[in-house]
Structure formats: structure tokens, C-alpha cells
SEZANU-437881 format. One line per 10 residues: number of its first residue (from 1); for each residue y negated, x negated, z negated of C-alpha. Coordinates in steps of 0.5 Angstrom, whole numbers, plus 500, padded with zeros to 3 digits. Each point is the difference from the previous one (the first is absolute). Layout:
N
NUM = Y:X:Z  ...
This chain:
288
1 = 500:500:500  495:494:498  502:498:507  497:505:504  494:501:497  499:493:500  501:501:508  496:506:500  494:496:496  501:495:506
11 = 500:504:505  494:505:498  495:494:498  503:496:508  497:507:503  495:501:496  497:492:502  501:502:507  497:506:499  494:497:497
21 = 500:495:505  498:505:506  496:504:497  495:494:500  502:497:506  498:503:508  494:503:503  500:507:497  499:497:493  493:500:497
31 = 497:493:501  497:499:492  496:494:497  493:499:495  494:500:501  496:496:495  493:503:496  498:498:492  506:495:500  505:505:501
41 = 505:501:505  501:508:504  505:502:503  500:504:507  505:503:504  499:501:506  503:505:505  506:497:506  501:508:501  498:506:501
51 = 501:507:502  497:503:505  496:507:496  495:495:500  497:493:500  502:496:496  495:498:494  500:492:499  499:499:492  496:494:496
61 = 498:500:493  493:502:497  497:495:496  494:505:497  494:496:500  501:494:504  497:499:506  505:502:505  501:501:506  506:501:504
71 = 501:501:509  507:502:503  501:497:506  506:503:505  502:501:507  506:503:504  506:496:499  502:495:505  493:502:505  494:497:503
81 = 496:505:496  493:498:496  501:499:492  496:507:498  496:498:492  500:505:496  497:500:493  504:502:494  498:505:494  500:503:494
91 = 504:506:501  502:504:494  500:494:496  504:496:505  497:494:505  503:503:506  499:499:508  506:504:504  502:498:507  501:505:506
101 = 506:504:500  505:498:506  507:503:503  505:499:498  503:493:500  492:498:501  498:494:497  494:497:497  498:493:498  495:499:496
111 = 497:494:494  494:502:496  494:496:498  495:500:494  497:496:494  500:501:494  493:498:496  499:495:506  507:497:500  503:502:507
121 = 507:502:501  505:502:505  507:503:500  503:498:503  498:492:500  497:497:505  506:498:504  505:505:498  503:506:504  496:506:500
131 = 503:506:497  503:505:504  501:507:498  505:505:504  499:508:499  506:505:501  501:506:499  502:504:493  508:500:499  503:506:496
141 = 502:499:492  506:504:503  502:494:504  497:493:497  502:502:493  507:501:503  500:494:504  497:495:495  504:502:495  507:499:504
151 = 496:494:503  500:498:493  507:501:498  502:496:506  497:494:497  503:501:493  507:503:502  501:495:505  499:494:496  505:503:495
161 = 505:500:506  498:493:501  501:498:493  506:503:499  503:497:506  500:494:496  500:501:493  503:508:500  505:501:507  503:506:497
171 = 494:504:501  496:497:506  502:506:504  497:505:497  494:496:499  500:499:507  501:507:503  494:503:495  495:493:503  503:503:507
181 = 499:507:499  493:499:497  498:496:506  503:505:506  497:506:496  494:496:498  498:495:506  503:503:505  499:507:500  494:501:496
191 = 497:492:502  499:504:507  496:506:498  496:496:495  499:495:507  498:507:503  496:503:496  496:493:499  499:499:507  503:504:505
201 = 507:497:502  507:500:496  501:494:502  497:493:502  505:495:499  506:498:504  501:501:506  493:503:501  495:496:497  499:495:494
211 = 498:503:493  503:496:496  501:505:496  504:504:503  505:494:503  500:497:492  503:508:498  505:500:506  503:492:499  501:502:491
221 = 502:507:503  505:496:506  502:495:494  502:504:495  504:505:505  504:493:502  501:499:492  503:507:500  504:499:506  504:494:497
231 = 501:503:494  502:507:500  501:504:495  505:498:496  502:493:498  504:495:503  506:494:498  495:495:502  493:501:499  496:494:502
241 = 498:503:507  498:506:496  496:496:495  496:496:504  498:506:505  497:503:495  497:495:497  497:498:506  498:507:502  496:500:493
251 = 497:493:502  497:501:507  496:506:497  498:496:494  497:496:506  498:504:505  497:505:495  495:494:497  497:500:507  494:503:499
261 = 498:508:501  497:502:506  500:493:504  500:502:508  498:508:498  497:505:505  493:497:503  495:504:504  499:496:506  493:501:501
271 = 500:498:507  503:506:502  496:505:496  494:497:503  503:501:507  501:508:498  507:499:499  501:506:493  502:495:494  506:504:498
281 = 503:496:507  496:493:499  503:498:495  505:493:500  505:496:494  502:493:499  496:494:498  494:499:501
């Protein structure tokens, strides 16, 4: 008994890393850092993503009384437009300045520049790249809860396969059926309408485009059939070949997981909007 909840410790904190480890990673995640006013450092977060209801408002600190000033920089992504400036202000006790509203898998790029009491700043540093903010469009609670709680059993319940390859042989089966289930429910059936409802596609991996997202969804789901494929449901005189799918199946997500969220997603091709072409239809995946 000490054994397994041993293992379940183990595998609930592996998960909980990896976990943590993508949600401050990849381009959609907030870009945070300090502004520093009267020896103190503020932190900010400021948005990589946004819904398409309205523009999304870019957010500083206020420091009441100093002589602050504050202007937001931005221009379509990956376009020759001209940099529009525009002012932040105090707006219900925040010091904000908002970006235009864009399509779905519209992008924005923006930095900001300022002072505070005579001492300039920019976020981000000279040098660095620019932020860039994506929109969408809102997703159901009665689809992203579902897909991001099965998301979340996947990674917990396919480490403990994994561990248990190893360390606990005679329950990697079951383990392994929950983390396949999880994922063919949560990643392949409710990953798409999540997909579609964001930006207009089920589907943008292989083999009709390059959102890494959907291609990291297909290879965990791919492995982990694999895995179940080998090993069956009951088991067998010699369980080495068993074993090491599985264990191998849960190493391939670790990794692959890791990879961070979104890289390669949805982008509006401004090209193409400027050519007249509906933005539902220009938009484009894979790197960039």
C-alpha cells in the first residue's frame, strides 16, 4: 500500500511540473515582468491573447502621483504597416490602453514606452522581441472544462502507466486504458470542437496543416494506442515487450507535452485580408 501511494505521489508531482511548466511557456501565455517606482518593483502581465468581443485592453501599473506617462506601440503582425502610438489612461483605477479588435487568429504586435519620473522605459527591452497578442473566438465552458479536465487526466494517469511499467507492472493496463481514453474523448474528440469554435477548423495538424497543437494531440494519442495495442487487456508470460510500450508510450507525452502550447497555431494572413479575401478563409498554421 506505502508502494502505491508512493508511485501516486510521484506521479501526481511529474504531472504537476509538467503541468507548470506549459502553463509559463508558449506564445499565448501572459509576458510579465517589473516596473520599478520609489524603490519598489510592480509587477505586470501583459496579454498574448485575447477573445474576439472586444479589444483587448494592455495593462500597467498606476503609480498615483509620480510623473508617469505610458504609450502603446502596435501594428498587425508580420505586416509593413506603420507603428499606431497610443496613449495609456487611467480608466477605473487602471492604467490601461486597448488594441483594436481583430478576427479570429488575428495577430497584433505591440511594445510599450514610457517613463517614470524622468526615467524612461520599454517592455520589452530594446533588442527583444515584440509581443505579439493572438485573438479568438470565445470557446463553451461545456466544451473547454471537459477538454481541459480529460487534458489533465491524460498527463496525471499516463505518468502513473508509465510508473507503474516500472515499478508496479500489474496495474499498467488499467492506468494505460484511462490515459488513452482521457486523451481519445479529450484530445480527439473534444480538441477539435474547441479548435473550431476558437478558429473556424477541427483540424489544422497533419495532414492538412502545421498547428503544432493538434500534431503534438495526434503522436500522444498515436503512442498510447500503440501502447494498448501491444499489451492488451490481460496479461501476458513474459511482460518486457509490455512494459517497455508502455513505459515508452508515457515518455513520448512527457516530452512531447513539454512542448509549449499553441507554437505553429492559427494566424491570419494579413496578405490576404488585405487582398479582399474573407478572413475566415486566410488563415494559415505552422511555423513561422
Amino acid at each position: 500500500m506505502i508502494k502505491k501511494v508512493l508511485i501516486w505521489v510521484l506521479a501526481i508531482f511529474l504531472a504537476l511540473a509538467a503541468m507548470i511548466y506549459q502553463r509559463s511557456t508558449g506564445p499565448t501565455y501572459e509576458y510579465k515582468g517589473y516596473l520599478e517606482h520609489a524603490g519598489e518593483a510592480y509587477k505586470y502581465k501583459l496579454l498574448r491573447s485575447h477573445e474576439t468581443t472586444d479589444g483587448a485592453k494592455i495593462e500597467l501599473p498606476y503609480f498615483e502621483g509620480a510623473n508617469y506617462e505610458a504609450t502603446l506601440n502596435y501594428k498587425r503582425y508580420q505586416t509593413e504597416d506603420a507603428i499606431t502610438k497610443l496613449d495609456f489612461q487611467l480608466e477605473d483605477g487602471r492604467f490601461v490602453a486597448p488594441l483594436p479588435v481583430q478576427p479570429a487568429a488575428g495577430k497584433m504586435e505591440y511594445f510599450i514606452t514610457g517613463s517614470i519620473n524622468g526615467k524612461p522605459f520599454t517592455i520589452p527591452e530594446e533588442g527583444e522581441d515584440r509581443i505579439v497578442l493572438r485573438y479568438k473566438d470565445p470557446v463553451s465552458d461545456f466544451i473547454l472544462v471537459p477538454h481541459v479536465t480529460l487534458m489533465i487526466i491524460v498527463i496525471i494517469f499516463g505518468i502513473r502507466a508509465g510508473l507503474s511499467a516500472v515499478l508496479d507492472p500489474g496495474t499498467m493496463r488499467r492506468w494505460t486504458v484511462v490515459a488513452f481514453s482521457a486523451m481519445t474523448v479529450g484530445g480527439m474528440i473534444l480538441g477539435p470542437l474547441v479548435q473550431k469554435s476558437a478558429f473556424g477548423e477541427y483540424w489544422t495538424g497533419f495532414p492538412f496543416g502545421g498547428d503544432f497543437t493538434d500534431n503534438k494531440m495526434l503522436i500522444m494519442w498515436v503512442v498510447w494506442a500503440l501502447a494498448l495495442a501491444i499489451i492488451g487487456f490481460k496479461p501476458k508470460k513474459k511482460e518486457n515487450i509490455s512494459r517497455a510500450a508502455v513505459l515508452g508510450a508515457a515518455l513520448v507525452m512527457t516530452v512531447v507535452y513539454l512542448i509549449p502550447h499553441s507554437m505553429g497555431g492559427s494566424t491570419l494572413d494579413y496578405d490576404k485580408v488585405d487582398q479582399g479575401i474573407d478572413p475566415k478563409e486566410a488563415i494559415r498554421t505552422g511555423a513561422e
